[in-house]
SERO-4910 file (N, C-alpha, C, O; in steps of 0.05 Angstrom, whole numbers):
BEGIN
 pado doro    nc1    nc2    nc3   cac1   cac2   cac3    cc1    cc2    cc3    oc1    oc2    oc3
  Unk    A   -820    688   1678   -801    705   1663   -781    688   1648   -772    692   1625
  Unk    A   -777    670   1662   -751    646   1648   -766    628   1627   -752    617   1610
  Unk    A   -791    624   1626   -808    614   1598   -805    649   1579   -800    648   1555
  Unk    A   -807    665   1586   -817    683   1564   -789    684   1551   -785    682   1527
  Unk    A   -771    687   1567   -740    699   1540   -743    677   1516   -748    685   1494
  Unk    A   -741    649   1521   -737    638   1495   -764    640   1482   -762    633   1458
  Unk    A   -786    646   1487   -798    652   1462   -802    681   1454   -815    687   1434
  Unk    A   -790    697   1468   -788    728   1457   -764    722   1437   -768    729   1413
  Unk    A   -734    705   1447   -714    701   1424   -730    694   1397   -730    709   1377
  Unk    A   -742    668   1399   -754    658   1375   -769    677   1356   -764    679   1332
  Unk    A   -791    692   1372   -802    711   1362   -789    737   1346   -800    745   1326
  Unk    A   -767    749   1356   -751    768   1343   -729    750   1318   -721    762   1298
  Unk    A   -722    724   1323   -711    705   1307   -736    704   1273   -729    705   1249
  Unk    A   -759    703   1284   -778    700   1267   -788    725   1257   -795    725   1233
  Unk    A   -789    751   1271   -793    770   1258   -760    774   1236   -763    772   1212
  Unk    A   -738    778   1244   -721    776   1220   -716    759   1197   -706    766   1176
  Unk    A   -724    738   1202   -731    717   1181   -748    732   1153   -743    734   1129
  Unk    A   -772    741   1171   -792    749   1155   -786    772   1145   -803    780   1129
  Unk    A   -765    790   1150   -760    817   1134   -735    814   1108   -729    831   1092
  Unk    A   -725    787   1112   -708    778   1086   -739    773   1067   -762    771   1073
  Unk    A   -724    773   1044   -734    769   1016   -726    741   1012   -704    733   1018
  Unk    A   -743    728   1002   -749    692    986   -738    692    962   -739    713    948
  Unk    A   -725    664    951   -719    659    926   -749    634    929   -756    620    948
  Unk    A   -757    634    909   -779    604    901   -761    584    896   -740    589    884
  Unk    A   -766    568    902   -751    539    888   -779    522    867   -803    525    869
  Unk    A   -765    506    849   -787    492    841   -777    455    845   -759    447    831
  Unk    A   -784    445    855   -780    407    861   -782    402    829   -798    407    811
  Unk    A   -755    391    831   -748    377    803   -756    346    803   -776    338    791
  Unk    A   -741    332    815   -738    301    824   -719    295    853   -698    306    860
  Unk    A   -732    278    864   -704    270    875   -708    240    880   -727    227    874
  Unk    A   -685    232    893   -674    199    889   -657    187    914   -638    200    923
  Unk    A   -664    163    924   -649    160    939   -620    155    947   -601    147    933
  Unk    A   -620    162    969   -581    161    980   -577    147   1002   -594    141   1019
  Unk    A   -551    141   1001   -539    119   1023   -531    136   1043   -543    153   1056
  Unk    A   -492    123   1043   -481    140   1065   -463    163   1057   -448    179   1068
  Unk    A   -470    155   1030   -440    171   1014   -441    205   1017   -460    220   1021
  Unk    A   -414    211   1012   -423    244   1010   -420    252    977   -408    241    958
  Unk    A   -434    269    979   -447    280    949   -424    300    939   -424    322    951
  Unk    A   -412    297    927   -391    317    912   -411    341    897   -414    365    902
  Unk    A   -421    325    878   -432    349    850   -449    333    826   -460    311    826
  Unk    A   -447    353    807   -457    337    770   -435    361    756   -426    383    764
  Unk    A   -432    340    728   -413    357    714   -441    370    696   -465    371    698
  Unk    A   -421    376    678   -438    399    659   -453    365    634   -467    369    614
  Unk    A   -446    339    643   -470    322    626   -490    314    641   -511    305    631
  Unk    A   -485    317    673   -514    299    686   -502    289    699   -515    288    720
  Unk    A   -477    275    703   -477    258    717   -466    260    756   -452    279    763
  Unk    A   -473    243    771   -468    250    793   -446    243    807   -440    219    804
  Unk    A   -430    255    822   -408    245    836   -416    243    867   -429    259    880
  Unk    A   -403    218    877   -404    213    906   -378    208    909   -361    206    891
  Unk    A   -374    204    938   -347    185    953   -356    169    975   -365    179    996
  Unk    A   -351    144    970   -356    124    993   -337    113   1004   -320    109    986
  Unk    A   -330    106   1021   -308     88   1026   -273     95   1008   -257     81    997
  Unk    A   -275    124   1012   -252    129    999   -253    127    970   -236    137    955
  Unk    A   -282    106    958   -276    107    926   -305    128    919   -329    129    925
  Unk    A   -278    151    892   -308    164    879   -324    148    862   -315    128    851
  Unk    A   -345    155    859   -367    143    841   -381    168    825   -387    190    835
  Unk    A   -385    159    799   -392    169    781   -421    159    772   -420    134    772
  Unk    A   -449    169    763   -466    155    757   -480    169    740   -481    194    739
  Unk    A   -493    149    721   -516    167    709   -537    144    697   -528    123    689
  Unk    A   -562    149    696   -584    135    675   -578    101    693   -595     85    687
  Unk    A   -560     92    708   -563     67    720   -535     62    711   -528     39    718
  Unk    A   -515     76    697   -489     64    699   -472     81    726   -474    102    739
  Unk    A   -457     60    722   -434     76    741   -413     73    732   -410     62    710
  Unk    A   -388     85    752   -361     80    738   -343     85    759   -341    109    765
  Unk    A   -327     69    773   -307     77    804   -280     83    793   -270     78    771
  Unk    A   -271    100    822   -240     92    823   -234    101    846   -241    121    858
  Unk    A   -216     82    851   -200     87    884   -173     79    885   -162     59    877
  Unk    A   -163     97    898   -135     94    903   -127     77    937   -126     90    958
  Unk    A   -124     57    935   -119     50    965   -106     63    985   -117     71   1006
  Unk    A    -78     65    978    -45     76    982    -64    103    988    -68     99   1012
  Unk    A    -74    120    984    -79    147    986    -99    158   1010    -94    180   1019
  Unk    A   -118    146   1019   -135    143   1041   -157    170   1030   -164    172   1006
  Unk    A   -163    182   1045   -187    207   1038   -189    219   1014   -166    225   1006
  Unk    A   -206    225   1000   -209    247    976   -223    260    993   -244    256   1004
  Unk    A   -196    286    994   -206    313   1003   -227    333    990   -247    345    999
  Unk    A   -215    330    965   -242    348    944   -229    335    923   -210    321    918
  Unk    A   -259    352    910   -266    336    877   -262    362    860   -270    384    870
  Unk    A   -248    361    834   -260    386    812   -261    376    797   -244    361    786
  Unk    A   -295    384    793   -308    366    769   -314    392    746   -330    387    728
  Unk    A   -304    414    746   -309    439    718   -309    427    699   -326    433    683
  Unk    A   -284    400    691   -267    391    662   -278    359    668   -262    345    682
  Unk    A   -299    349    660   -307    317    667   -288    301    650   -285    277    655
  Unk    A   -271    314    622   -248    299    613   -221    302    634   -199    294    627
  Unk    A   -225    313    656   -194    309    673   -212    321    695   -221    344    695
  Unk    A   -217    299    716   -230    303    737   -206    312    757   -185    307    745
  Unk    A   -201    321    777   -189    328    796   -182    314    821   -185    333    837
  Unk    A   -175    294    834   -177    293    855   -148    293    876   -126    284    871
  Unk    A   -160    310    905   -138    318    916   -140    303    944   -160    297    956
  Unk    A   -118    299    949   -107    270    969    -97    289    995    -75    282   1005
  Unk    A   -110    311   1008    -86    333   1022    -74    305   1045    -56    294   1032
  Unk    A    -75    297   1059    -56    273   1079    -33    269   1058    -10    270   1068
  Unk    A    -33    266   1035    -15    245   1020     -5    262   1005     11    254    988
  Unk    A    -13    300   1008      3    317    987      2    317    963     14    333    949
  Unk    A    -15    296    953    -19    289    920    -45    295    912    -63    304    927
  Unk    A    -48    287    876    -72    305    865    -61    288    840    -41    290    826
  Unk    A    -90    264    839    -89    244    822   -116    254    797   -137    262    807
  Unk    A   -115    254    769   -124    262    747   -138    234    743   -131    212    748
  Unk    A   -163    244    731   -178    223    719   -190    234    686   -194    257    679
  Unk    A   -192    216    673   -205    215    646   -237    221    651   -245    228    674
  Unk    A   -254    218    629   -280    211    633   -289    184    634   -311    181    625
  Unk    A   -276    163    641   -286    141    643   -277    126    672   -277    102    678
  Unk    A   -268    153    689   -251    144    714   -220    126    719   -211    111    736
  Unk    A   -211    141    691   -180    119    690   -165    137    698   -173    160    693
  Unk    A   -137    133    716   -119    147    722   -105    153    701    -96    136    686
  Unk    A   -101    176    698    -83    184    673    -57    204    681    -42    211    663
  Unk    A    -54    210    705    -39    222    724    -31    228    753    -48    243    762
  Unk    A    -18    225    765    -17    232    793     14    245    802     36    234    798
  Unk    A      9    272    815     34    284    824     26    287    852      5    293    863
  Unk    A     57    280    863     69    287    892     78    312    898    102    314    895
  Unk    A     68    328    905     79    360    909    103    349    925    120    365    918
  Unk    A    111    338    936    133    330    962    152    324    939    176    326    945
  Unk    A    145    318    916    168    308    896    187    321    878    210    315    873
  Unk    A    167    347    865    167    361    841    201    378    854    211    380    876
  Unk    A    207    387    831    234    400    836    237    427    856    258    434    869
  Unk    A    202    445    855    205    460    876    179    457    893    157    468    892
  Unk    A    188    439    909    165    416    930    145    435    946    155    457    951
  Unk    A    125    433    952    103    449    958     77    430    981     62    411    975
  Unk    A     80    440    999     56    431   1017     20    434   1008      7    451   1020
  Unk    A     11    425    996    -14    432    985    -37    438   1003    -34    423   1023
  Unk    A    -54    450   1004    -73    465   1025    -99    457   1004   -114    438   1010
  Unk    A   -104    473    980   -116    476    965   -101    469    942    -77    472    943
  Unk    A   -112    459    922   -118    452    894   -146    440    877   -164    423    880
  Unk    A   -136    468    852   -160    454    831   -147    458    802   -123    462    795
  Unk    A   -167    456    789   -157    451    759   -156    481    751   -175    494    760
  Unk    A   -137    492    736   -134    525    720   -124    518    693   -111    498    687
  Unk    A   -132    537    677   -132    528    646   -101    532    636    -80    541    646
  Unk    A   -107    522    615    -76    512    599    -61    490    615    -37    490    622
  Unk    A    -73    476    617    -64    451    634    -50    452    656    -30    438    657
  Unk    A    -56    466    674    -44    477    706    -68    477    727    -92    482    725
  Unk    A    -53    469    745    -65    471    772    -61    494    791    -41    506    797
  Unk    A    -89    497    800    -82    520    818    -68    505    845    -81    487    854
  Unk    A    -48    509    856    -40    500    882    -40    529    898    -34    551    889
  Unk    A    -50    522    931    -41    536    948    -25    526    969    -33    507    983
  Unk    A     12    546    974     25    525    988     24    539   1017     27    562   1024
  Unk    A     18    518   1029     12    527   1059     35    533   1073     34    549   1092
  Unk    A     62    518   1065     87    533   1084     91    551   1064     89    531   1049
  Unk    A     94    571   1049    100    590   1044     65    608   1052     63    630   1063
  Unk    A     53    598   1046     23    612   1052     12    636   1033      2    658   1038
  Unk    A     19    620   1003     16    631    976      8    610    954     12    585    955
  Unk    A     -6    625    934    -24    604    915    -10    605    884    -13    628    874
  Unk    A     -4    598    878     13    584    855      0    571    825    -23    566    820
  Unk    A     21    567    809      4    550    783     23    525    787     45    525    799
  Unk    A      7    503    774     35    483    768     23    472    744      0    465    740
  Unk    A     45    471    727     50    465    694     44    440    693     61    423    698
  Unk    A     24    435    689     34    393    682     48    385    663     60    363    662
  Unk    A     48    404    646     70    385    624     91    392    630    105    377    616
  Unk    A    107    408    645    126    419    658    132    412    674    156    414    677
  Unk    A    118    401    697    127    393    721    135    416    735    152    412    752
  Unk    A    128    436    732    141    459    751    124    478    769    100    473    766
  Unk    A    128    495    783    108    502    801    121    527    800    145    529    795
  Unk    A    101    556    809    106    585    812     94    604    829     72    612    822
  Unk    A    104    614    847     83    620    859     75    657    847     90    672    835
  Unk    A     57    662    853     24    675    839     26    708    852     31    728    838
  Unk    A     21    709    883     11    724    891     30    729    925     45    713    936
  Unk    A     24    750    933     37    757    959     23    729    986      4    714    982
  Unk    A     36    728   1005     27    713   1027      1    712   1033     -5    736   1037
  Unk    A    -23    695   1037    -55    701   1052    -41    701   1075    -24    684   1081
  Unk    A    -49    725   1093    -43    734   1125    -59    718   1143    -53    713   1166
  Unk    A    -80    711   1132   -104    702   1145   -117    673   1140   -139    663   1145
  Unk    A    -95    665   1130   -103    635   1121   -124    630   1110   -134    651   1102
  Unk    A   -141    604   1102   -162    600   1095   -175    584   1098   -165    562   1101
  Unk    A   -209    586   1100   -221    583   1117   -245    570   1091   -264    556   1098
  Unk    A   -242    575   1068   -249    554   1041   -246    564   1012   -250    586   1003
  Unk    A   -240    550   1003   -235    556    974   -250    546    947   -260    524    947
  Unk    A   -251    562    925   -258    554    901   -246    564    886   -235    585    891
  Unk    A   -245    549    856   -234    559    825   -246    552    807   -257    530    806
  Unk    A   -245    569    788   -261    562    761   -227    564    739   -205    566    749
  Unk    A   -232    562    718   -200    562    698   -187    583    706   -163    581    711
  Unk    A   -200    611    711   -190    633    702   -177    647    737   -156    659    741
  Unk    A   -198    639    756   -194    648    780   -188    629    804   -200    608    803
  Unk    A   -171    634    828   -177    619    864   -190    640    873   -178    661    874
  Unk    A   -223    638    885   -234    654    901   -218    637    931   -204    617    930
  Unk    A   -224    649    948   -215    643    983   -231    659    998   -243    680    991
  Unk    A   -231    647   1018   -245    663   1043   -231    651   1066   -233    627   1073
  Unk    A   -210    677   1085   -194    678   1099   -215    669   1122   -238    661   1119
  Unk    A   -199    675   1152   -206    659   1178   -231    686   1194   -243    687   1216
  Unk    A   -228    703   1173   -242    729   1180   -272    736   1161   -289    754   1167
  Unk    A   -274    718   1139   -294    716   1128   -296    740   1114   -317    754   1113
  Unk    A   -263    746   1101   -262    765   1080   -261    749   1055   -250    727   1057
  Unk    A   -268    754   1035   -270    748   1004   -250    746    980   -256    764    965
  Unk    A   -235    736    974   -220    750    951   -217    729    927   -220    705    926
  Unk    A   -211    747    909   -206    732    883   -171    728    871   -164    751    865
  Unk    A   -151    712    866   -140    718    845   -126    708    815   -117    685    814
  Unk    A   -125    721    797   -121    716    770    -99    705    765    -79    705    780
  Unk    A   -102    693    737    -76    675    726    -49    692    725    -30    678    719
  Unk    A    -42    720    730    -33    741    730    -21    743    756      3    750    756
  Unk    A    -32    739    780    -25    744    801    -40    771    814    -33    780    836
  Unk    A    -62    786    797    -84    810    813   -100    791    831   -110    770    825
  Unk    A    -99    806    858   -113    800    875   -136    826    876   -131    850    874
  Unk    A   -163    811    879   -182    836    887   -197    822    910   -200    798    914
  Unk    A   -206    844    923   -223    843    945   -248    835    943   -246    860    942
  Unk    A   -275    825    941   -292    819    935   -318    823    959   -341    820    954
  Unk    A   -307    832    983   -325    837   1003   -324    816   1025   -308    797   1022
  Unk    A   -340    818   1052   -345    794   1067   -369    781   1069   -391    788   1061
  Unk    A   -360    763   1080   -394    744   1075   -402    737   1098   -382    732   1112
  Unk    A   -419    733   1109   -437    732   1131   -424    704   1146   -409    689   1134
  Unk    A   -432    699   1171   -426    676   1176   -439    655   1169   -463    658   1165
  Unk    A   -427    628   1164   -437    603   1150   -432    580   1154   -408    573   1154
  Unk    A   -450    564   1158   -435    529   1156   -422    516   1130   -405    498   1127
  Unk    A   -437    532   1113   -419    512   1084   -433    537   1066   -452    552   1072
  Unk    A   -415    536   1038   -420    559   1029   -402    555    997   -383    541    991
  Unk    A   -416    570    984   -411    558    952   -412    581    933   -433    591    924
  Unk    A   -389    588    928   -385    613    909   -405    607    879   -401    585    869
  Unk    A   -429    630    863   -440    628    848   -422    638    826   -419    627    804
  Unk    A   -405    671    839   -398    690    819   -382    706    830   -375    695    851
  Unk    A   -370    729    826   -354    743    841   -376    760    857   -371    766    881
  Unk    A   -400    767    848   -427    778    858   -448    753    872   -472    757    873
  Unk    A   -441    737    878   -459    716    883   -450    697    899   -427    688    898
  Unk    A   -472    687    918   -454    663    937   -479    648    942   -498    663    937
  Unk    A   -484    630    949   -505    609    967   -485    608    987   -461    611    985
  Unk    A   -500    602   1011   -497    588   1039   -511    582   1055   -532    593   1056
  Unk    A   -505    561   1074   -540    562   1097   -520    563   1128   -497    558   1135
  Unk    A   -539    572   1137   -525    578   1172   -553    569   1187   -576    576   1182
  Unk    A   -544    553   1204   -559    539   1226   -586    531   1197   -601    549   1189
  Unk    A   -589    511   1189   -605    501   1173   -620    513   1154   -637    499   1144
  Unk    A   -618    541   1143   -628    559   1136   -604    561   1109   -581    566   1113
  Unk    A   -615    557   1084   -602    566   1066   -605    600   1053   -628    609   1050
  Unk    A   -585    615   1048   -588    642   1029   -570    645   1007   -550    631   1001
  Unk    A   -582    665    993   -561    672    963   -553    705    979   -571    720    988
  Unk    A   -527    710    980   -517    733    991   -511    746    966   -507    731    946
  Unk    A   -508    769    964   -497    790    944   -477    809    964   -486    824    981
  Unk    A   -454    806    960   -435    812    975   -428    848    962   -410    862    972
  Unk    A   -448    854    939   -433    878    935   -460    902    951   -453    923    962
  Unk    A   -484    895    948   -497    906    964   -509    902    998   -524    915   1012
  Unk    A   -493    873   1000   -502    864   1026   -528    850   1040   -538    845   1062
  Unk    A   -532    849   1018   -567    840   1016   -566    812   1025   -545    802   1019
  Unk    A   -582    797   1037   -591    765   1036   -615    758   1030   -635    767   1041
  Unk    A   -616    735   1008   -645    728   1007   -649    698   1020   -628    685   1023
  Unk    A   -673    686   1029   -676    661   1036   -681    651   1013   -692    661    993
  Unk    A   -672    623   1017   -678    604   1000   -692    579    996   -683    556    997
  Unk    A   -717    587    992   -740    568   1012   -738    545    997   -750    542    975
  Unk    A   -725    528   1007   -719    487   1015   -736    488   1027   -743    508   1039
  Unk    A   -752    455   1028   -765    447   1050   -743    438   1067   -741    449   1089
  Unk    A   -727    422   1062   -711    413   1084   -692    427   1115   -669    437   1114
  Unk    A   -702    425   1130   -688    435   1153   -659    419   1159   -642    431   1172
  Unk    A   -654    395   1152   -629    388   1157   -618    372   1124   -629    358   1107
  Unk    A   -596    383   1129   -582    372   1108   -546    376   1110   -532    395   1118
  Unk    A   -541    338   1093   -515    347   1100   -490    360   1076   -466    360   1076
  Unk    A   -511    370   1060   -492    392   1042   -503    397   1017   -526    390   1014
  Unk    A   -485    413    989   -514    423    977   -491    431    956   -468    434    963
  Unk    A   -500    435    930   -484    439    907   -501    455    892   -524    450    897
  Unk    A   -497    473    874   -513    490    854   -493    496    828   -470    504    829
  Unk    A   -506    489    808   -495    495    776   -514    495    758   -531    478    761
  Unk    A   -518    511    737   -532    516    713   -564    519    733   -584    504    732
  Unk    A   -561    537    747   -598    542    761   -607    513    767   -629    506    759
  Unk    A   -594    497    778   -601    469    796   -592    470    826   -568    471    830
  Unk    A   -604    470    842   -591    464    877   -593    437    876   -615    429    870
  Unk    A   -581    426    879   -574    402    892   -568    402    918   -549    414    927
  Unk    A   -591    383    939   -586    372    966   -592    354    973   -614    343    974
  Unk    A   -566    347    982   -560    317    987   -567    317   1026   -557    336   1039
  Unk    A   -581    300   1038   -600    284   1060   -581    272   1080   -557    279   1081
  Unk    A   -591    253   1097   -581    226   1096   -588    209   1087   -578    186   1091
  Unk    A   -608    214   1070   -630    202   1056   -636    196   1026   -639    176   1012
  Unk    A   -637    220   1025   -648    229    989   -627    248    980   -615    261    997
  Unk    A   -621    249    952   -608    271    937   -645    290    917   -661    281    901
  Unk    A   -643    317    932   -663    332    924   -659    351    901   -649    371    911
  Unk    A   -661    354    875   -663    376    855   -677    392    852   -698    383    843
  Unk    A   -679    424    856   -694    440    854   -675    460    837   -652    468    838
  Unk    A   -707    467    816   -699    492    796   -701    520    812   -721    531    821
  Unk    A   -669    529    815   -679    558    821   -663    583    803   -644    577    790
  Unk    A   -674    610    804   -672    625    793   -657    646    811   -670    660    827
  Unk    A   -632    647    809   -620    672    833   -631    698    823   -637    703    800
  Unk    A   -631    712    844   -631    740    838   -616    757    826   -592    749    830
  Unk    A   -618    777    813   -588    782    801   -589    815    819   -570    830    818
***
């Protein structure tokens, strides 16, 4: 009896598997990798890593670094604008700007600015502002760069957060409850739905998400609730990027490209 449960689990594990719906993938190329972790590609091709605290930029066999010593971790990368790359220092409270050729062309201390702010989250928002989220007030904000000034946006997140993204116009979040939300340069917050549980997970659209849970990637549609699989060969991987119908997954090994087509 104690052999049969785990393969009756497996078996009902496998019959649900098989009642989700498949996305096809098609194998593009892929290429080998070290130890680095894989950030992304901008909208020319090229690839971003971080090794040793320094990002790297590559393409066709060039590269291009930069590292800040004094700063220790790059927390995250926003690569939307490859003329002002993003990078955010959360230990050190700062969020150092890069050109397209990886030159520093800016760096602010939220601990500094006239109305000082604990940073949680930051990315790039249009008209030359950053989205900041300040964690001791536990609200998400713009800050002016040519201004130097900071505002905050929207009422308190109750529920903290649990990951974030932005594109110019929007901060999506997903609280400690794996509720959804969006909000605008305005300060509208909308609800967007919840999303299933996940190990890593990558906003497509306000209708659209990738994620994989326990080695298994899906594209969720959060307004009908639906999941599709997303048939990778790979069973282990340590993370994964998607832009312009490309998945990118990065190994310990190889960085893998596959053309896929979401569902709409």
């Amino acid at each position: 009896m104690k052999k049969l449960v785990p393969f009756l689990l497996l078996l009902i594990a496998t019959i649900a598997m098989a009642q989700d719906a498949v996305i096809p993938v098609k194998l593009l190329n892929s290429s080998k990798a070290g130890p680095e972790r894989y950030l992304g590609a901008d909208s020319y091709g090229w690839q971003y890593t971080v090794l040793d605290n320094e990002i790297r930029k590559e393409k066709d066999g060039r590269v291009l670094k930069f590292r800040a010593l004094s700063l220790g971790d790059i927390y995250r990368a926003d690569l939307q604008n490859p003329l002002q790359v993003v990078l955010f220092y959360r230990k050190f409270n700062t969020v150092v700007l890069l050109d397209n050729q990886m030159n520093e062309t800016s760096r602010i201390n939220f601990s500094d600015i006239p109305q000082p702010v604990i940073a949680e989250a930051v990315g790039l928002a249009s008209q030359n502002r950053l989205w900041v989220y300040d964690i001791t007030t536990q609200q998400v904000g713009l800050y002016d760069l040519a201004k130097g000034s900071f505002r905050t946006l929207a009422s308190p997140f109750n529920d903290g957060i649990r990951y974030y993204q932005n594109d110019y116009n929007y901060f999506y979040w997903v609280d400690n409850a794996n509720n959804w939300y969006a909000v605008n340069l305005f300060g509208k917050v909308n609800s967007l739905g919840k999303l299933p549980e996940f190990d890593q997970v990558q906003i497509v659209s306000p209708g659209s998400v990738i994620y994989s849970k326990d080695g298994i990637m899906y594209h969720f549609d959060p307004v009908t609730g639906t999941r599709t699989i997303v048939t990778i060969v790979e069973k282990s991987f340590r993370s994964f990027y998607y832009a312009g119908e490309i998945l990118s997954i990065f190994t310990h090994s190889e960085i893998i490209h596959y053309k896929i087509t979401l569902l709409k």
